[in-house]
PDB file as gemmi writes it, atoms N, CA and C in Angstrom:
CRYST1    1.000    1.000    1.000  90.00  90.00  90.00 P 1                      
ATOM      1  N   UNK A   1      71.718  36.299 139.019  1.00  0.00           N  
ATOM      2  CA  UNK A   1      70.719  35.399 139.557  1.00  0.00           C  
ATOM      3  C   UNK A   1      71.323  34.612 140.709  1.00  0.00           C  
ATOM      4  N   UNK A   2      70.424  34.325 141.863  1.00  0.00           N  
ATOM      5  CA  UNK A   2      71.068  33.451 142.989  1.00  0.00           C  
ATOM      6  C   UNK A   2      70.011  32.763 143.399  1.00  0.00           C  
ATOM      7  N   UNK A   3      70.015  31.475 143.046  1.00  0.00           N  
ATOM      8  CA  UNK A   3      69.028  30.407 143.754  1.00  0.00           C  
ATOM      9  C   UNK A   3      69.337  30.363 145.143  1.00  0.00           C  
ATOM     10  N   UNK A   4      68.265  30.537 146.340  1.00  0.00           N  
ATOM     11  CA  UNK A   4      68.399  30.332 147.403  1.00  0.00           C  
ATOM     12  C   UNK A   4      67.275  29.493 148.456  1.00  0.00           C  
ATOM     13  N   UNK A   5      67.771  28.878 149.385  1.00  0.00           N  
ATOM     14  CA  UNK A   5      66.818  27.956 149.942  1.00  0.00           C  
ATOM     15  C   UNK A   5      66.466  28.900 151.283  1.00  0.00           C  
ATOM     16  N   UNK A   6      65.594  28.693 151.285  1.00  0.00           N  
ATOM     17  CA  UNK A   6      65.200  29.533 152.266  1.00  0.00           C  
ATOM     18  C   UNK A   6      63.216  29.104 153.069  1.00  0.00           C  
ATOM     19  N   UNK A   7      63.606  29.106 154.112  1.00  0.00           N  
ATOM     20  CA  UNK A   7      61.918  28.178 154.757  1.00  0.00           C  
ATOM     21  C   UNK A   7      61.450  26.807 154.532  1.00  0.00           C  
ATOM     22  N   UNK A   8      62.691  26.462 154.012  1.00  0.00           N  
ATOM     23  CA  UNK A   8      62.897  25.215 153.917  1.00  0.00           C  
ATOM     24  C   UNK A   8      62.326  24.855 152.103  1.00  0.00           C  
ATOM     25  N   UNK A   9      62.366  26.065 150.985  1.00  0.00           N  
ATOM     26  CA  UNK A   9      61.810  25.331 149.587  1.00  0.00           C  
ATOM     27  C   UNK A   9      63.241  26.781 149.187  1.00  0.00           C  
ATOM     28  N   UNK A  10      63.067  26.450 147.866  1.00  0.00           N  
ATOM     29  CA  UNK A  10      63.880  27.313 147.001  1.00  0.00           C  
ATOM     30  C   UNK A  10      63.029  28.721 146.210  1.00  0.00           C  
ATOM     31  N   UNK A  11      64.222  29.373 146.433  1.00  0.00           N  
ATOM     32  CA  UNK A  11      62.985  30.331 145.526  1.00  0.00           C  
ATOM     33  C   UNK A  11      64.813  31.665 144.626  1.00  0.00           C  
ATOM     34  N   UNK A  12      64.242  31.862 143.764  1.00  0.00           N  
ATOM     35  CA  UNK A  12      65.647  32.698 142.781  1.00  0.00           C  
ATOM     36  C   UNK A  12      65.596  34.463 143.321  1.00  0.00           C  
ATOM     37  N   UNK A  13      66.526  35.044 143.249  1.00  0.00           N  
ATOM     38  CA  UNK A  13      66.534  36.327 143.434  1.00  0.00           C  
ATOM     39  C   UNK A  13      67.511  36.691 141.737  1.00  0.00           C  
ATOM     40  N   UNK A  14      67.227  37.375 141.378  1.00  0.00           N  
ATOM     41  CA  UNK A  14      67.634  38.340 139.991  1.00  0.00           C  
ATOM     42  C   UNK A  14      67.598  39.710 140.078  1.00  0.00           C  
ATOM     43  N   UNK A  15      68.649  40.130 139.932  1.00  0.00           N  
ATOM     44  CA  UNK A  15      69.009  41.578 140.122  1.00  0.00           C  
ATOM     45  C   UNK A  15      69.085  41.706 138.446  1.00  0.00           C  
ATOM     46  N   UNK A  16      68.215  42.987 137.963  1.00  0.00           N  
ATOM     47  CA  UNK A  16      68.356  43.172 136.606  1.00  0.00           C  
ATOM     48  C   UNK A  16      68.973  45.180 136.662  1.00  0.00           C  
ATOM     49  N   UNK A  17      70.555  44.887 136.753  1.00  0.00           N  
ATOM     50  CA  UNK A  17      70.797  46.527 136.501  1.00  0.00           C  
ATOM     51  C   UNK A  17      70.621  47.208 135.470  1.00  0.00           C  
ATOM     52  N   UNK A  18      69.692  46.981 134.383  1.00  0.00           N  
ATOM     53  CA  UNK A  18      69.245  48.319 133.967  1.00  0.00           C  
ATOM     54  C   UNK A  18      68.168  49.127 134.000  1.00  0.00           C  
ATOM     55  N   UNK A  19      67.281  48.299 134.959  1.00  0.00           N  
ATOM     56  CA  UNK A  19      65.699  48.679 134.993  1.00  0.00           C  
ATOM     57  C   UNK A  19      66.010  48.934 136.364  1.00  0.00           C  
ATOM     58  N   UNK A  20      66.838  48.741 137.391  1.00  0.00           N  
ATOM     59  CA  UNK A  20      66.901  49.008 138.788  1.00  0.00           C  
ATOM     60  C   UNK A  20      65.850  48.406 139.608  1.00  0.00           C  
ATOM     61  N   UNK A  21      66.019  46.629 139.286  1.00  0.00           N  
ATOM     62  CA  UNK A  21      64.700  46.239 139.706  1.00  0.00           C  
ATOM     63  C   UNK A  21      65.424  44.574 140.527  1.00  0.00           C  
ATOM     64  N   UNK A  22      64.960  44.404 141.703  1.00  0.00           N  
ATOM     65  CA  UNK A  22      65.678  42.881 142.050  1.00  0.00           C  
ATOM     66  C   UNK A  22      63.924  41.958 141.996  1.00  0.00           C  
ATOM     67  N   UNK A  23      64.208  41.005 140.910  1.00  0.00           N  
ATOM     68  CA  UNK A  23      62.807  40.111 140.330  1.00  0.00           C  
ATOM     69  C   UNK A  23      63.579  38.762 141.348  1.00  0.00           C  
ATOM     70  N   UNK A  24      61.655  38.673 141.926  1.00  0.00           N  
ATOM     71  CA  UNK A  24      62.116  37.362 143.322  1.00  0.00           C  
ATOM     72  C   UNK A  24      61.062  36.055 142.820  1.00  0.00           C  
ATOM     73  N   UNK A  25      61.221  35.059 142.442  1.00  0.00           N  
ATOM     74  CA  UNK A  25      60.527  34.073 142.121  1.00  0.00           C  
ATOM     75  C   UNK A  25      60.770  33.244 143.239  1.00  0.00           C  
ATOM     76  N   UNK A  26      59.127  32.929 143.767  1.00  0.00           N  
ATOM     77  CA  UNK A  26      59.163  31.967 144.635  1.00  0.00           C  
ATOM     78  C   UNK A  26      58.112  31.361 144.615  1.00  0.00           C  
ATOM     79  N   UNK A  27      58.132  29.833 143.965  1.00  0.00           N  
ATOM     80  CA  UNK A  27      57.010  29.134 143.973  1.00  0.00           C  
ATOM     81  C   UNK A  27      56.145  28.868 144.804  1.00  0.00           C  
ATOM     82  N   UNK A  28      56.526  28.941 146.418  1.00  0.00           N  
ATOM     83  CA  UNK A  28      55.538  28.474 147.197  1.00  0.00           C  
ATOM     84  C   UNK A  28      54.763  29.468 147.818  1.00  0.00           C  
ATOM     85  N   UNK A  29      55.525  31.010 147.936  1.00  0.00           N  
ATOM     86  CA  UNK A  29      54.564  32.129 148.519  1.00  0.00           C  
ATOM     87  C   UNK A  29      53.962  33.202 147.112  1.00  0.00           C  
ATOM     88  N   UNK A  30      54.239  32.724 145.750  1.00  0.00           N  
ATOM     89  CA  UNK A  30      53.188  33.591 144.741  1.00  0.00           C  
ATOM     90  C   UNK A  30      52.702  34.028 145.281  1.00  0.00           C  
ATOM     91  N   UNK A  31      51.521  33.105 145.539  1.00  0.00           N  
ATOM     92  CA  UNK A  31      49.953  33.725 145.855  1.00  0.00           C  
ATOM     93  C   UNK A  31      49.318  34.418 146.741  1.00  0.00           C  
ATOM     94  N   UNK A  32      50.318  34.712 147.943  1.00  0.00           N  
ATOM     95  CA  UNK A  32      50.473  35.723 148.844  1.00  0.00           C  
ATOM     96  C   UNK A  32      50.733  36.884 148.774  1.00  0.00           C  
ATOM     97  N   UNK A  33      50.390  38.020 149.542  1.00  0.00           N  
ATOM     98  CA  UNK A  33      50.288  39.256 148.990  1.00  0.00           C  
ATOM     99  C   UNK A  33      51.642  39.781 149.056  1.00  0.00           C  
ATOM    100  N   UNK A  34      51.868  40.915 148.468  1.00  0.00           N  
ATOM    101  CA  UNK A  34      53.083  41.661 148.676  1.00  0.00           C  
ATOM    102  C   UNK A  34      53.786  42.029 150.057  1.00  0.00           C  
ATOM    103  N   UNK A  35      53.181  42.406 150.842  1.00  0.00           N  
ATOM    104  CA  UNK A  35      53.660  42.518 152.170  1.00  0.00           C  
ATOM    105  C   UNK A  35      54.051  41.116 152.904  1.00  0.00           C  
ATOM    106  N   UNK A  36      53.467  39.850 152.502  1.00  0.00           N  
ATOM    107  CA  UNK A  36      53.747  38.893 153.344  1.00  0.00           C  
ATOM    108  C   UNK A  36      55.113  38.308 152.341  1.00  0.00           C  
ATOM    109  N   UNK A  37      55.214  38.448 151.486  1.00  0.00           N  
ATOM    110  CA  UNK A  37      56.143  37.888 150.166  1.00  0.00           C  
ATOM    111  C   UNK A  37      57.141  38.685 151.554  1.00  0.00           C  
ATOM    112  N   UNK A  38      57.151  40.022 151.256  1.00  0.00           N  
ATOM    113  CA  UNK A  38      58.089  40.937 151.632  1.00  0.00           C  
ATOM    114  C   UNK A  38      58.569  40.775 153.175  1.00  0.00           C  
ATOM    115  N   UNK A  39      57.837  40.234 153.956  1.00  0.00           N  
ATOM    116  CA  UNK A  39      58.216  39.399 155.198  1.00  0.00           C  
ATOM    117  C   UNK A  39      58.823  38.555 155.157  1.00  0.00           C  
ATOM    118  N   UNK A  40      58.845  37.819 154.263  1.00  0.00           N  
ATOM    119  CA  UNK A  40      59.945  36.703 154.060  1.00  0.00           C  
ATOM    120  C   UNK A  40      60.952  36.680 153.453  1.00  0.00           C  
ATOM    121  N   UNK A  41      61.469  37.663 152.563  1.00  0.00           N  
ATOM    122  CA  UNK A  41      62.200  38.015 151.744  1.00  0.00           C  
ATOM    123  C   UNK A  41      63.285  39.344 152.375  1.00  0.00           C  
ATOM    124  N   UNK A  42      62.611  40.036 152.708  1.00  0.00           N  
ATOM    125  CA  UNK A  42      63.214  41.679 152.823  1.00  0.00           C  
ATOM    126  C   UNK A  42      64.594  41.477 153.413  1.00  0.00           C  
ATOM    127  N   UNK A  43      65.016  40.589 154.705  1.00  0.00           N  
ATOM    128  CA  UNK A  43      65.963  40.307 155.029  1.00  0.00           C  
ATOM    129  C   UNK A  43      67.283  39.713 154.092  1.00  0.00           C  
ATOM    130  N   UNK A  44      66.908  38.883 153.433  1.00  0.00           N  
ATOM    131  CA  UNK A  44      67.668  38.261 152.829  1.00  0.00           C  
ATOM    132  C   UNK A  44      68.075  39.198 151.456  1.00  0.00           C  
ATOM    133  N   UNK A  45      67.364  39.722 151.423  1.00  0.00           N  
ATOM    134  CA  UNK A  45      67.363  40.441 149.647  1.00  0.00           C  
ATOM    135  C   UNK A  45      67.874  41.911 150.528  1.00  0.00           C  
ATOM    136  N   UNK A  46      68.208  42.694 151.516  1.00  0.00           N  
ATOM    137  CA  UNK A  46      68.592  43.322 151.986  1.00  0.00           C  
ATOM    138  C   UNK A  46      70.309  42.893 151.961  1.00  0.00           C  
ATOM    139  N   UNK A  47      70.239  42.296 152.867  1.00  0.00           N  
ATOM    140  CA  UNK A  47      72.010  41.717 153.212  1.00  0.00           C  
ATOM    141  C   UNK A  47      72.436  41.064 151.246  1.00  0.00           C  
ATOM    142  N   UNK A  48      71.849  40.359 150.399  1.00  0.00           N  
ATOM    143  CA  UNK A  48      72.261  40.062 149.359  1.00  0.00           C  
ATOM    144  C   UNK A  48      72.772  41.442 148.385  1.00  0.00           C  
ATOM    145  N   UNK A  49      71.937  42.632 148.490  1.00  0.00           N  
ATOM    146  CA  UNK A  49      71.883  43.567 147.769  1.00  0.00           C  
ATOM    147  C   UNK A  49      72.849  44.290 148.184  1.00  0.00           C  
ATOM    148  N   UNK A  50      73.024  44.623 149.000  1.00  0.00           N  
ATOM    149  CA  UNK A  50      74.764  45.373 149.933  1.00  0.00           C  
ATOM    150  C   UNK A  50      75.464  44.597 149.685  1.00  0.00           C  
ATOM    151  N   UNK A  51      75.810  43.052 149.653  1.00  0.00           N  
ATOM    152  CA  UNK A  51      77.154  42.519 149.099  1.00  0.00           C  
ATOM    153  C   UNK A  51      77.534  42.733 147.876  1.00  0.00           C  
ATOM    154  N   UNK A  52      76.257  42.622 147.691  1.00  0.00           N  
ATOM    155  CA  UNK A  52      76.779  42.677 145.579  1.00  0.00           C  
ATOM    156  C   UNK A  52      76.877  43.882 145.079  1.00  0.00           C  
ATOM    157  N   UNK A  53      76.462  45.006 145.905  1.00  0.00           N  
ATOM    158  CA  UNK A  53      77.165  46.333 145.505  1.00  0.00           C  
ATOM    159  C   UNK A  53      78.596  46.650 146.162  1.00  0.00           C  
ATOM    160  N   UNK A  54      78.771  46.297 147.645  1.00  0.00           N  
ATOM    161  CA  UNK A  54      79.916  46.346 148.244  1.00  0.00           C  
ATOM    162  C   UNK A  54      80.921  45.388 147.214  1.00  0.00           C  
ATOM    163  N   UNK A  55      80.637  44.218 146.197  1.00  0.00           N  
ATOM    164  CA  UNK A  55      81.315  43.782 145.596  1.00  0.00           C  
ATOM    165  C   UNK A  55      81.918  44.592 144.408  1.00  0.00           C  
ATOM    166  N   UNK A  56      80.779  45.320 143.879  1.00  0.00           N  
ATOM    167  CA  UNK A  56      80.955  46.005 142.579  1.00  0.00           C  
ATOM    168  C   UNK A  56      81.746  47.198 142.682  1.00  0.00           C  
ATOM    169  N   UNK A  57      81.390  47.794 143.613  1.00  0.00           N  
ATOM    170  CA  UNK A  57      82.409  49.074 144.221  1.00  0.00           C  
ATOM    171  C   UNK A  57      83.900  48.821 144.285  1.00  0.00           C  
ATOM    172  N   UNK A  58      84.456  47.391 144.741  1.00  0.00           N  
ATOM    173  CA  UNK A  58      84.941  47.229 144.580  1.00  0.00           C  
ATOM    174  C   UNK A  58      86.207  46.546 143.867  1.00  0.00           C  
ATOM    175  N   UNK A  59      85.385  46.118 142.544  1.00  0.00           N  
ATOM    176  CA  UNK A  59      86.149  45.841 141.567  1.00  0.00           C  
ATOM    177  C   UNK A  59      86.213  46.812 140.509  1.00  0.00           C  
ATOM    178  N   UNK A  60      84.953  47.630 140.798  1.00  0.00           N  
ATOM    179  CA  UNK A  60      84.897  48.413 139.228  1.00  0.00           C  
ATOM    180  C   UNK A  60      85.190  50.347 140.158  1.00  0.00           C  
ATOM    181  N   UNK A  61      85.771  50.677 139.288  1.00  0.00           N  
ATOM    182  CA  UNK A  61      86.467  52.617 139.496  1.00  0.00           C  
ATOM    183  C   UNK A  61      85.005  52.927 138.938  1.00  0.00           C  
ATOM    184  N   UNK A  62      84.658  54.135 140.076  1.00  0.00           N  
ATOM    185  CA  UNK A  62      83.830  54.863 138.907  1.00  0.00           C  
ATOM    186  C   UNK A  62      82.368  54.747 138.977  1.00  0.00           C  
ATOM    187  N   UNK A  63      81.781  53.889 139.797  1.00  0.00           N  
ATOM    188  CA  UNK A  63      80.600  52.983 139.323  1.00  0.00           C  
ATOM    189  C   UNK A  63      79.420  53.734 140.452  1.00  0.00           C  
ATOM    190  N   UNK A  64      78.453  54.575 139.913  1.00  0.00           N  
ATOM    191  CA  UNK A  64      77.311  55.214 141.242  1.00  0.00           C  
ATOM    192  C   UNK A  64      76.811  54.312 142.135  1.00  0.00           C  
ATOM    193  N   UNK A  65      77.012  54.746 143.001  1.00  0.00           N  
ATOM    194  CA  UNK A  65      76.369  54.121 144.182  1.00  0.00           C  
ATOM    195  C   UNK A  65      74.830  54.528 144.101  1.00  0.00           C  
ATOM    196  N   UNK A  66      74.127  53.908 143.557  1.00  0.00           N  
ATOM    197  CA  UNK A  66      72.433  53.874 142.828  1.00  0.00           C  
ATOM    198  C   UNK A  66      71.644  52.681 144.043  1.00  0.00           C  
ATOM    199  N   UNK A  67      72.289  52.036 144.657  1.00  0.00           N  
ATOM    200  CA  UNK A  67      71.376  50.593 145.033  1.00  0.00           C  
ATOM    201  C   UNK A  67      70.039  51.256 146.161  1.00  0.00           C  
ATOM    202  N   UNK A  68      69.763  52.094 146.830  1.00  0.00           N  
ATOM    203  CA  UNK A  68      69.083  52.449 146.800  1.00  0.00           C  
ATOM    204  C   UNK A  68      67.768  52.659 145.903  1.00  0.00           C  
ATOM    205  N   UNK A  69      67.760  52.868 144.756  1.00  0.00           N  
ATOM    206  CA  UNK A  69      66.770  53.397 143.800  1.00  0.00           C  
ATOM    207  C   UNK A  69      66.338  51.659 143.559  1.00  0.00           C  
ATOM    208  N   UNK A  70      66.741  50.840 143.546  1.00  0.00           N  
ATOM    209  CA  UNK A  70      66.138  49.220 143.435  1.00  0.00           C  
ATOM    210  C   UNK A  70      64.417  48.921 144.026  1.00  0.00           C  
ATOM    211  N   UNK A  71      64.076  48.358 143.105  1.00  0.00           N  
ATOM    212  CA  UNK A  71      62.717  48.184 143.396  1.00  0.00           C  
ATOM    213  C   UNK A  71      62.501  47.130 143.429  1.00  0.00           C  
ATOM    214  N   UNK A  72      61.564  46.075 144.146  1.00  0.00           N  
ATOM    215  CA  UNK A  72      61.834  44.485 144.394  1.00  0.00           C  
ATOM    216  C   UNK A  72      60.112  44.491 143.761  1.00  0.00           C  
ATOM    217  N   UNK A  73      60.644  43.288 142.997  1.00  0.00           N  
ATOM    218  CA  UNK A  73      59.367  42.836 142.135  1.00  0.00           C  
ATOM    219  C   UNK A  73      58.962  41.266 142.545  1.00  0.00           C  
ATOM    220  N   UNK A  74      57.972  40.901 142.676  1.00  0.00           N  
ATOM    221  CA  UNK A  74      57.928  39.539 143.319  1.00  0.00           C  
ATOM    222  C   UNK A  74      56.482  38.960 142.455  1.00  0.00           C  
ATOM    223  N   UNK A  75      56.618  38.005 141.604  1.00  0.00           N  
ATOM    224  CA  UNK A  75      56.089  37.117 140.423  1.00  0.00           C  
ATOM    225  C   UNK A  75      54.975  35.897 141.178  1.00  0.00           C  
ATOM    226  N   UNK A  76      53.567  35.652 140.428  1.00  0.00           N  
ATOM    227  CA  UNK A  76      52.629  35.397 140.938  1.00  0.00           C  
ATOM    228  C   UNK A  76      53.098  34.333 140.174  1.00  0.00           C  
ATOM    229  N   UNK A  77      53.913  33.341 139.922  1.00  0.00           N  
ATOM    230  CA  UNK A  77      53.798  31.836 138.811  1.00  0.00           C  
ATOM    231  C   UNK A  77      53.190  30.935 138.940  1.00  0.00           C  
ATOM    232  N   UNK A  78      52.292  30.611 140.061  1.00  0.00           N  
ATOM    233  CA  UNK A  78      51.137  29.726 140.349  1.00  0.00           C  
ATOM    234  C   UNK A  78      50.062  30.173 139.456  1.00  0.00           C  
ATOM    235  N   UNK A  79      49.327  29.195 139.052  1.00  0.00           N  
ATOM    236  CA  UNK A  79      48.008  29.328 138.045  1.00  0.00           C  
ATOM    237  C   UNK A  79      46.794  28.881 138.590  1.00  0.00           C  
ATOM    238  N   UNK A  80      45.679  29.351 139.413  1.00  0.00           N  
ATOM    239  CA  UNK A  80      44.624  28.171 139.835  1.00  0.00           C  
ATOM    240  C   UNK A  80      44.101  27.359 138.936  1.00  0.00           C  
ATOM    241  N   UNK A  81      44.190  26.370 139.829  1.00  0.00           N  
ATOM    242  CA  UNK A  81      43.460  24.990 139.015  1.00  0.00           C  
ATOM    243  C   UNK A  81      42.401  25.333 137.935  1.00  0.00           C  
ATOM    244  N   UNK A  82      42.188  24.525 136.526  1.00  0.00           N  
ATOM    245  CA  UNK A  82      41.298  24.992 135.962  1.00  0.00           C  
ATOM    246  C   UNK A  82      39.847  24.449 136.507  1.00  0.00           C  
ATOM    247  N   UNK A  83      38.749  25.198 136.539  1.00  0.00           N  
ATOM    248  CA  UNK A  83      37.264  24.996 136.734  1.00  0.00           C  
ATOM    249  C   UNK A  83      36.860  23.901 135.787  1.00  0.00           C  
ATOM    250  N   UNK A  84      36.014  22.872 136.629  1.00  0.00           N  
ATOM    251  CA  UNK A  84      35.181  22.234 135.799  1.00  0.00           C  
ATOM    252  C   UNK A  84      35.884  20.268 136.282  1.00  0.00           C  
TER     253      UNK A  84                                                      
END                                                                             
């Protein structure tokens, strides 16, 4: 997990290696669609995802070079207001 500030609010990136999936929580763009999430993100979760494999490669013998196959998941945690 890496909390990062970014556009001026915070939002978490989580890399989960066994599902091959990087989960992006960001409270202030939820509710925005996938492509615009992914405009704001892709950069950063690009350059983050090559370090932390360029890291792993190099501590661990042995280990597939898989980071490719990663799928970026990005979480709606806003709720609209209730009616009434």
């Amino acid at each position: 997990m890496l909390p990062c500030s970014l556009s001026g609010h915070w939002s978490l990136y989580a890399w989960d290696l066994d599902t091959k999936r990087i989960n992006v929580l960001d409270p202030v763009m939820c509710q925005q669609t996938r492509e615009s999430q992914g405009a704001v993100h892709s950069g950063i979760i690009a350059t983050l995802h090559n370090k932390l494999f360029d890291s792993i490669f190099e501590l661990f013998s042995g280990v597939v070079d898989d980071r490719h196959t990663y799928k970026i998941t990005f979480y709606n945690l806003a709720h609209p207001a209730p009616l009434g």
